[in-house]
Structure formats: C-alpha cells, structure tokens
C-alpha positions as CSV (number, residue, x, y, z in Angstrom):
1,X,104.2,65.3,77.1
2,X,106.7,67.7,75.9
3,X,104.7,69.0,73.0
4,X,101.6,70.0,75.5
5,X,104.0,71.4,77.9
6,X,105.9,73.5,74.8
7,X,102.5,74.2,74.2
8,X,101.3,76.0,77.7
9,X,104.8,77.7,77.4
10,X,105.9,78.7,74.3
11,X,102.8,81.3,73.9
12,X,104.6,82.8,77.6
13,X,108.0,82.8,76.3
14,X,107.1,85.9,73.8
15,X,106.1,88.9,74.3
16,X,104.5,90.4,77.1
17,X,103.9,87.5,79.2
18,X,107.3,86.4,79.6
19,X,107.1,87.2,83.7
20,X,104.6,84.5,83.4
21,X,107.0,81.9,81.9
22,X,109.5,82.7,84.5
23,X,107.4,82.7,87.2
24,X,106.2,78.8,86.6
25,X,109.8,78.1,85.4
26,X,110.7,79.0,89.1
27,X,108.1,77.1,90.3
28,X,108.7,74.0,88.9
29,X,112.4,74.2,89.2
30,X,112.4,74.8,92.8
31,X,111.4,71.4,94.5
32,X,113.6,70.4,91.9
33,X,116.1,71.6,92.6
34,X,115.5,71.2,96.6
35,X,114.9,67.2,95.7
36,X,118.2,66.6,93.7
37,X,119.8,69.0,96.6
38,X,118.6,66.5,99.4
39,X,118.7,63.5,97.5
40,X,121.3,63.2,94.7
41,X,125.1,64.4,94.8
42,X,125.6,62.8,90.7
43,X,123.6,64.0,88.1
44,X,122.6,67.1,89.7
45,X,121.7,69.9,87.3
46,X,123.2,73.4,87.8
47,X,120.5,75.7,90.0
48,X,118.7,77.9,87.9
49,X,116.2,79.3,90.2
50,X,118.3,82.0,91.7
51,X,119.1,82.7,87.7
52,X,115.1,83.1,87.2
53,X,114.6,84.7,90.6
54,X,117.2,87.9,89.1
55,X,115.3,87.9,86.2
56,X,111.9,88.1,87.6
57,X,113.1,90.9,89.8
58,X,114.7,92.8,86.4
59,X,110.7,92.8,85.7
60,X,110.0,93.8,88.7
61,X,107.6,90.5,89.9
62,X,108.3,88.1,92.5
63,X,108.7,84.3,92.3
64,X,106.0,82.1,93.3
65,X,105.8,80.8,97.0
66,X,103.3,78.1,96.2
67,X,105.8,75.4,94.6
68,X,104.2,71.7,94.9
69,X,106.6,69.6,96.3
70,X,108.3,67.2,93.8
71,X,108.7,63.3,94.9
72,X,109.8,60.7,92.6
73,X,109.4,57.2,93.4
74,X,113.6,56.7,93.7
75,X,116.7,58.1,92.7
76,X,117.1,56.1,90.0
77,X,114.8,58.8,88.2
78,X,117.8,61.4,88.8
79,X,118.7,60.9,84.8
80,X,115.6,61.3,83.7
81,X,114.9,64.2,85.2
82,X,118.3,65.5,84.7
83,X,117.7,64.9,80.9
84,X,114.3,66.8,81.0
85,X,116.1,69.6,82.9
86,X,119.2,69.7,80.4
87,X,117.2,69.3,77.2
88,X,114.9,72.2,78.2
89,X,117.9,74.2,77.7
90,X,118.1,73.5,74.0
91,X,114.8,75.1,73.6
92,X,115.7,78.2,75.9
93,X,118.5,78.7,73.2
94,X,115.5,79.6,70.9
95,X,113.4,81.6,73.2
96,X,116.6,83.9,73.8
97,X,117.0,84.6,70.6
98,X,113.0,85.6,69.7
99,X,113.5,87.6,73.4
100,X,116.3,89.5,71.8
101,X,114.8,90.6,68.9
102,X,111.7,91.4,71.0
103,X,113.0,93.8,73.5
104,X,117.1,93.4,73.2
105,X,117.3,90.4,75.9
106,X,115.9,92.0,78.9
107,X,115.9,89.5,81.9
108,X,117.0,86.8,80.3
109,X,120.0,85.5,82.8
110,X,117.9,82.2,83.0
111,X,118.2,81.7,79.3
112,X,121.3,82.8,78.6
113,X,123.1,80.6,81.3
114,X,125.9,78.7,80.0
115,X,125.8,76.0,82.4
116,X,122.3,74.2,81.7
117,X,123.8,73.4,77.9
118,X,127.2,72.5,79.1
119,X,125.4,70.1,81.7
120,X,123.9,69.0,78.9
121,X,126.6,68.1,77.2
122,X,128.5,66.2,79.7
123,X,124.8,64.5,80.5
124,X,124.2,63.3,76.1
125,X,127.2,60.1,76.6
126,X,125.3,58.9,79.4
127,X,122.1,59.1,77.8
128,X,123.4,57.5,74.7
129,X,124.5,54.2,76.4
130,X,123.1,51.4,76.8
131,X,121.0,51.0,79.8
132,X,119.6,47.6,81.6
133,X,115.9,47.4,81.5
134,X,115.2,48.4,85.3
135,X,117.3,51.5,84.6
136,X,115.7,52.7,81.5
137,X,112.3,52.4,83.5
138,X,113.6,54.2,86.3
139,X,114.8,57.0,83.7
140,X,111.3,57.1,81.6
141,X,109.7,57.4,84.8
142,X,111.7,60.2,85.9
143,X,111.4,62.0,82.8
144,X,107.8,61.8,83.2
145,X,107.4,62.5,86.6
146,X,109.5,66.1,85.5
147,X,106.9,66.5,82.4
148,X,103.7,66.1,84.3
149,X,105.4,68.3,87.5
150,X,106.2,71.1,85.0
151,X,102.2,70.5,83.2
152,X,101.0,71.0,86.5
153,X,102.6,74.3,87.6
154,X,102.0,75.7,84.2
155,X,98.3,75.3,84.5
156,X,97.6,75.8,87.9
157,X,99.9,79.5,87.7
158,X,97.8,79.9,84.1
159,X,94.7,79.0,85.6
160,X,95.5,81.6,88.4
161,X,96.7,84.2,86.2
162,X,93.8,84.5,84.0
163,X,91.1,84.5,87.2
C-alpha cells in the first residue's frame, strides 16, 4: 500500500505540482486529525494541517473542503495509524530536500516540521515491542485503514484535477 500511495505522490511532491500534494496531504490529514482529536488523548500525532494550510496559502491555493470522513473500527488502531502518520515524515525529509534544490524551500513548513520526526521517535520503542495478537491486528488494521484513506483522497483530488 505504501509503494502505490508513494506512487500517486511522489510525482506531486516535485516540481510544479507540489500545491497538488499539499492539497491531498490536507485532505487526508484532516479527519485525521479531527478523529484522533475526538477520540484518542495517547498516541496522538502533532497537527499538521494548519502547517499545510500556511503552506498552501504561501502558493497562494486553498485547502480542500471536501475531506471524507475517517472511521476506524476502534481505537486500538490509534498506533497504527500513528505509525503511518509518523513514518510519512521520514519520507517528507526527502521531498524537502529535492523542494530545496527546486525552488530554495518555498512553502515547505509542513515538511520541515520538527515535530512529526520527533513524534516519531518517541512512537519507534512502542512499535518495536512486542505486541499480543489482538493488538497487532488492531495496529495492521489501522495502518491500513490510514493507507487506503490517504489512496483515496489522492485519486479522487487527481482524478478532479486532471478533469
């Protein structure tokens, strides 16, 4: 899942169409962000929308209003979804440093956030426990519940953007 999402992304990320990127990062993070917000008070992820949302308006484009809500199944997903989150930061890492040499870093609070990696860090010893066999289900679950939330924003703003 995470190679066809890096896949619908990654040609965004550079380039011309990084607006694009953001705009479906903001998307998907959103009912996100509003789930772990009304559900979750551990394991909660540092808000990045408001981060995207001052980036989007350094480019002078709005966030989408059309998020799809976000529902997993129970909050035992929260660390699953918290590691999808977290480990997407990893990759931002990369993007900044292609956005930099494209055009110097311009809008890139969202990638350039310290807190996402340092979440991310605090987050790895959990991951790397052992976990009882409901709980790694619960955590697989959520991590796929995040991947196919993310797929779907991606190609339904895509889809829209190339009508």
């Amino acid at each position: 899942m995470h190679d066809a999402l890096d896949g619908m992304l990654a040609p965004l990320a550079d380039g011309d169409r990084y607006s694009e990127f953001l705009a479906i990062q903001h998307a998907a993070r959103l009912p996100i962000e509003d789930w772990f917000d009304a559900e979750i008070d551990v394991l909660r992820p540092p808000s990045q929308t408001g981060l995207i949302a001052t980036d989007l308006a350094m480019l002078r484009v709005g966030p989408s209003r059309n998020s799809p809500r976000f529902c997993p199944q129970s909050s035992a997903e929260a660390i699953g979804i918290a590691w999808v989150l977290a480990g997407s930061s990893l990759g931002n890492r990369v993007i900044l440093r292609r956005r930099k040499a494209y055009d110097g870093g311009m809008a890139t609070c969202f990638l350039a956030d310290d807190a996402m990696p340092s979440f991310w860090n605090a987050l790895r010893p959990r991951l790397e426990r052992p976990a009882n066999e409901r709980d790694a289900e619960c955590a697989l679950a959520g991590a796929r519940r995040t991947f196919e939330h993310f797929i779907s924003v991606a190609g339904d703003n895509t889809s829209k953007l190339a009508a």
